[in-house]
C-alpha positions as a LaTeX table, in Angstrom:
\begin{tabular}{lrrr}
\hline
Residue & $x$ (\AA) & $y$ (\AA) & $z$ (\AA) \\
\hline
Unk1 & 0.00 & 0.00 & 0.00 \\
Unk2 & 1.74 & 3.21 & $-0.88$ \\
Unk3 & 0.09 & 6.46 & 0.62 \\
Unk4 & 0.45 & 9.38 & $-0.80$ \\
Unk5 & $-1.42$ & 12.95 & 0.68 \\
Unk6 & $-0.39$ & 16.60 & $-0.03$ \\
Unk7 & $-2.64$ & 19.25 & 1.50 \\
Unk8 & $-3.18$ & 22.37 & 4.09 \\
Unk9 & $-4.71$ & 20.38 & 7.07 \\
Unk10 & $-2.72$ & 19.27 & 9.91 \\
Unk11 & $-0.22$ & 15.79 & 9.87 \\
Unk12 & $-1.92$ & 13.51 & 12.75 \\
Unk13 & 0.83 & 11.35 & 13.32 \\
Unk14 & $-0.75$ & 8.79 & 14.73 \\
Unk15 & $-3.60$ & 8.20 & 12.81 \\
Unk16 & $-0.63$ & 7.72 & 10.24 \\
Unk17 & 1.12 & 5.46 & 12.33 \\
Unk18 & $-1.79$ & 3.32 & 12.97 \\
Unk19 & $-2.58$ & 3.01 & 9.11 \\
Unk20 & 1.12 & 1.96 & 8.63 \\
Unk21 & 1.19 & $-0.69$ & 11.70 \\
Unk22 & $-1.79$ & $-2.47$ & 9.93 \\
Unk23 & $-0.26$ & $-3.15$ & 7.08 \\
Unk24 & $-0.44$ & $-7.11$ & 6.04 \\
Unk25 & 2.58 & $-9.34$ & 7.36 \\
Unk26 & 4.53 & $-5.92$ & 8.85 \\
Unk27 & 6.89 & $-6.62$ & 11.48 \\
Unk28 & 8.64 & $-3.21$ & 11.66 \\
Unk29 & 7.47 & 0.44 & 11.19 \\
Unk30 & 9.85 & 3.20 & 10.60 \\
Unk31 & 8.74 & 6.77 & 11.23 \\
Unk32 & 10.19 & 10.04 & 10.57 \\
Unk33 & 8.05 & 13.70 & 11.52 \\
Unk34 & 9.33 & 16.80 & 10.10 \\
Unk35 & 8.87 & 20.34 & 11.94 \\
Unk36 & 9.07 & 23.56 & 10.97 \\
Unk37 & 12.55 & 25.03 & 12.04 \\
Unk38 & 12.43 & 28.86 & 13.51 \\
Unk39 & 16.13 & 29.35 & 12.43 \\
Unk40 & 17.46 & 32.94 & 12.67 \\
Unk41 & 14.22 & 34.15 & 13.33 \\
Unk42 & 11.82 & 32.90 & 10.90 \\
Unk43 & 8.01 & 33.65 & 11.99 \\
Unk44 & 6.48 & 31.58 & 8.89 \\
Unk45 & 7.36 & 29.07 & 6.42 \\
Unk46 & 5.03 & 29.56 & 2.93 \\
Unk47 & 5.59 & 25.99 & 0.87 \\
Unk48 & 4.02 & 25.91 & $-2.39$ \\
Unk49 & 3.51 & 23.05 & $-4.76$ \\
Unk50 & 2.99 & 21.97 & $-8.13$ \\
Unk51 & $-0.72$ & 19.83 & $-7.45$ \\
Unk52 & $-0.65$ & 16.77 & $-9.62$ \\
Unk53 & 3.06 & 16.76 & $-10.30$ \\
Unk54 & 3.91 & 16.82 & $-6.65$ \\
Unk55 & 1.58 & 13.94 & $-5.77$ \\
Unk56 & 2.82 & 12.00 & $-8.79$ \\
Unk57 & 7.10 & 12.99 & $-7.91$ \\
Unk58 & 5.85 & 11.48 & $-4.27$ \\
Unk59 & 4.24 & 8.22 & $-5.44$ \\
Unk60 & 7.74 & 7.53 & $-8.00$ \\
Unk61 & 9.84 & 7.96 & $-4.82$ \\
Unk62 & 7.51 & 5.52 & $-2.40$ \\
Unk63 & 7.27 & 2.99 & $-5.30$ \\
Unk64 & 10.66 & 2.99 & $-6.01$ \\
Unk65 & 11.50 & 2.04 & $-2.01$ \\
Unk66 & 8.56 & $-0.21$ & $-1.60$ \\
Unk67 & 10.34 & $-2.29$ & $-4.41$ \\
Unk68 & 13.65 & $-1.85$ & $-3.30$ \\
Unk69 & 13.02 & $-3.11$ & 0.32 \\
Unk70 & 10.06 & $-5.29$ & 0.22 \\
Unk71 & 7.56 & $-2.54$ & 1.90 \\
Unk72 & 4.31 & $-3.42$ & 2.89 \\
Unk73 & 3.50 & $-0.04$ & 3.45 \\
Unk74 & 4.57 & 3.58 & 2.39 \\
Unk75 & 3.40 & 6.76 & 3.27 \\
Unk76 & 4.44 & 10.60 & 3.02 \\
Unk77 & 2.48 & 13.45 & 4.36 \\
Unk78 & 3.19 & 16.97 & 3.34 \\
Unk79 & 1.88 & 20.33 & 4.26 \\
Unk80 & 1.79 & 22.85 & 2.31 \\
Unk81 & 0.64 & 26.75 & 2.91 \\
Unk82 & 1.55 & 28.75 & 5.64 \\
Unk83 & 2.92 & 27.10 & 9.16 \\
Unk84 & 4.43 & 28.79 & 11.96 \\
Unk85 & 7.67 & 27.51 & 14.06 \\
Unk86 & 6.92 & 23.96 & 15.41 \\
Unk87 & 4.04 & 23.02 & 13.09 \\
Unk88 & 4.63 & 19.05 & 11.34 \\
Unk89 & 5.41 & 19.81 & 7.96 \\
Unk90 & 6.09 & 16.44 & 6.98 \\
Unk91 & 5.27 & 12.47 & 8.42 \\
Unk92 & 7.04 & 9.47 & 6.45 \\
Unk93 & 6.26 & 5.67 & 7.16 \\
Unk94 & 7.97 & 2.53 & 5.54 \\
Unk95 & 6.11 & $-0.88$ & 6.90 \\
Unk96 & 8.35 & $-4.29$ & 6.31 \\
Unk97 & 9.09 & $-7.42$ & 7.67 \\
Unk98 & 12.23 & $-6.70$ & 9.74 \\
Unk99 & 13.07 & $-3.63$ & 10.95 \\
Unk100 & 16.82 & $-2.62$ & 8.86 \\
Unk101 & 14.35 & $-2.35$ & 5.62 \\
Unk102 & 11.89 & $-0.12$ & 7.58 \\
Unk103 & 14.87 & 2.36 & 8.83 \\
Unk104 & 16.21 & 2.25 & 5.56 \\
Unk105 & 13.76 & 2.60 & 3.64 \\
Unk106 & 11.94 & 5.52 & 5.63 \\
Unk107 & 15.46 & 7.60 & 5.16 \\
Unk108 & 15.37 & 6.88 & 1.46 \\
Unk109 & 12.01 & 8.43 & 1.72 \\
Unk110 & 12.51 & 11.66 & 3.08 \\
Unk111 & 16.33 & 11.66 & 1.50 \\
Unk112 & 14.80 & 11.66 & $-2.14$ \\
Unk113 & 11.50 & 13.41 & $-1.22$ \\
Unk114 & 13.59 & 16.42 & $-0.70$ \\
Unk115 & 14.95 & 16.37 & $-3.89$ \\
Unk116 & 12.49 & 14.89 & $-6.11$ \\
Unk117 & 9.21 & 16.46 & $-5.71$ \\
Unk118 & 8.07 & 20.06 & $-6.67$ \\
Unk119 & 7.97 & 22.04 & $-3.52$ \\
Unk120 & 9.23 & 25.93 & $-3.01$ \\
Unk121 & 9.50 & 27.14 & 0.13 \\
Unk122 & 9.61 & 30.69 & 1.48 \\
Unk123 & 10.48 & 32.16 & 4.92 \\
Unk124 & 8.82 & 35.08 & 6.05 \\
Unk125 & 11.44 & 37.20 & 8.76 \\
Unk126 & 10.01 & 40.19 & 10.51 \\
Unk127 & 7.46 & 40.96 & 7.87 \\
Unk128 & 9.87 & 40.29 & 4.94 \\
Unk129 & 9.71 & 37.24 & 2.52 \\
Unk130 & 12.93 & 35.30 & 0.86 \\
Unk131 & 12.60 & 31.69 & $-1.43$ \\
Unk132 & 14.68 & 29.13 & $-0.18$ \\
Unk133 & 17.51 & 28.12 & $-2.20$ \\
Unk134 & 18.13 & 24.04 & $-2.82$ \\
Unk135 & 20.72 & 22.90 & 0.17 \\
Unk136 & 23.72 & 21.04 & $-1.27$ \\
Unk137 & 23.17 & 18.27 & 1.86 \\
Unk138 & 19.88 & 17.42 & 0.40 \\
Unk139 & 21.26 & 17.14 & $-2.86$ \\
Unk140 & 24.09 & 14.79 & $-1.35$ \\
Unk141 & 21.79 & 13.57 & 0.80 \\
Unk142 & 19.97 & 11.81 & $-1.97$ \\
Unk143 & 22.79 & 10.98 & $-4.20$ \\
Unk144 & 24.03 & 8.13 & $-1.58$ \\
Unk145 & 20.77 & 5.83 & $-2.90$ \\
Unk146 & 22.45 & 5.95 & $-5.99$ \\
Unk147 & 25.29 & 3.89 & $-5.46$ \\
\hline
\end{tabular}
């Protein structure tokens, strides 16, 4: 089962988490939450997406590590809109058998999410609004699934 949900409303990680547990013959869930940093002062985080192409970038990445470790389960959650300091921006889950394909697996996810799908992000500082450059870590973050 690969699940796949970009919208506005709030991540509830644990309705997630229970929809990943009850995935058929899944001995090991792997989780990963992303918040919304307040670095050097940021008051709100604006992410944008592409609707359709985002979805579709997402669903490429989970199929790709649900055949690569055996998943029984996938899932990535993403906000998008405004969200203040501390607000869940993101919730990944990879269900397997044993639990060294569920941790790897859930870092491939948010490794190549970061990369892969159409997102833009924008931090608002003290009134004033600036895009958010790609991050070279991300970018070599994803490149070790390559090898």
């Amino acid at each position: 089962m690969i699940r796949i949900h970009v919208g506005t409303d709030p991540i509830d990680p644990a309705a997630e988490l229970a929809l990943a547990e009850a995935a058929a013959g899944a001995g090991a869930v792997a989780t990963f939450t992303g918040l919304v940093r307040a670095d050097d002062g940021v008051g709100t985080l604006e992410l944008e997406h592409y609707p359709g192409a985002t979805e579709a970038a997402l669903h490429r990445v989970a199929a790709a590590a649900a055949k690569r470790w055996s998943l029984r389960a996938a899932t990535i959650v993403h906000r998008v809109g405004p969200m203040a300091p501390g607000t869940r921006i993101v919730f990944v889950a990879a269900s397997a058998a044993h639990r060294a394909a569920a941790l790897e697996a859930c870092a491939y996810l948010i490794d190549r999410l970061k990369t892969d799908a159409p997102f833009w992000k924008r931090e608002i500082r003290d009134g004033e609004a600036r895009w958010v450059e790609a991050r070279a870590t991300d970018t070599d973050a994803a490149a070790r699934w390559e090898a």
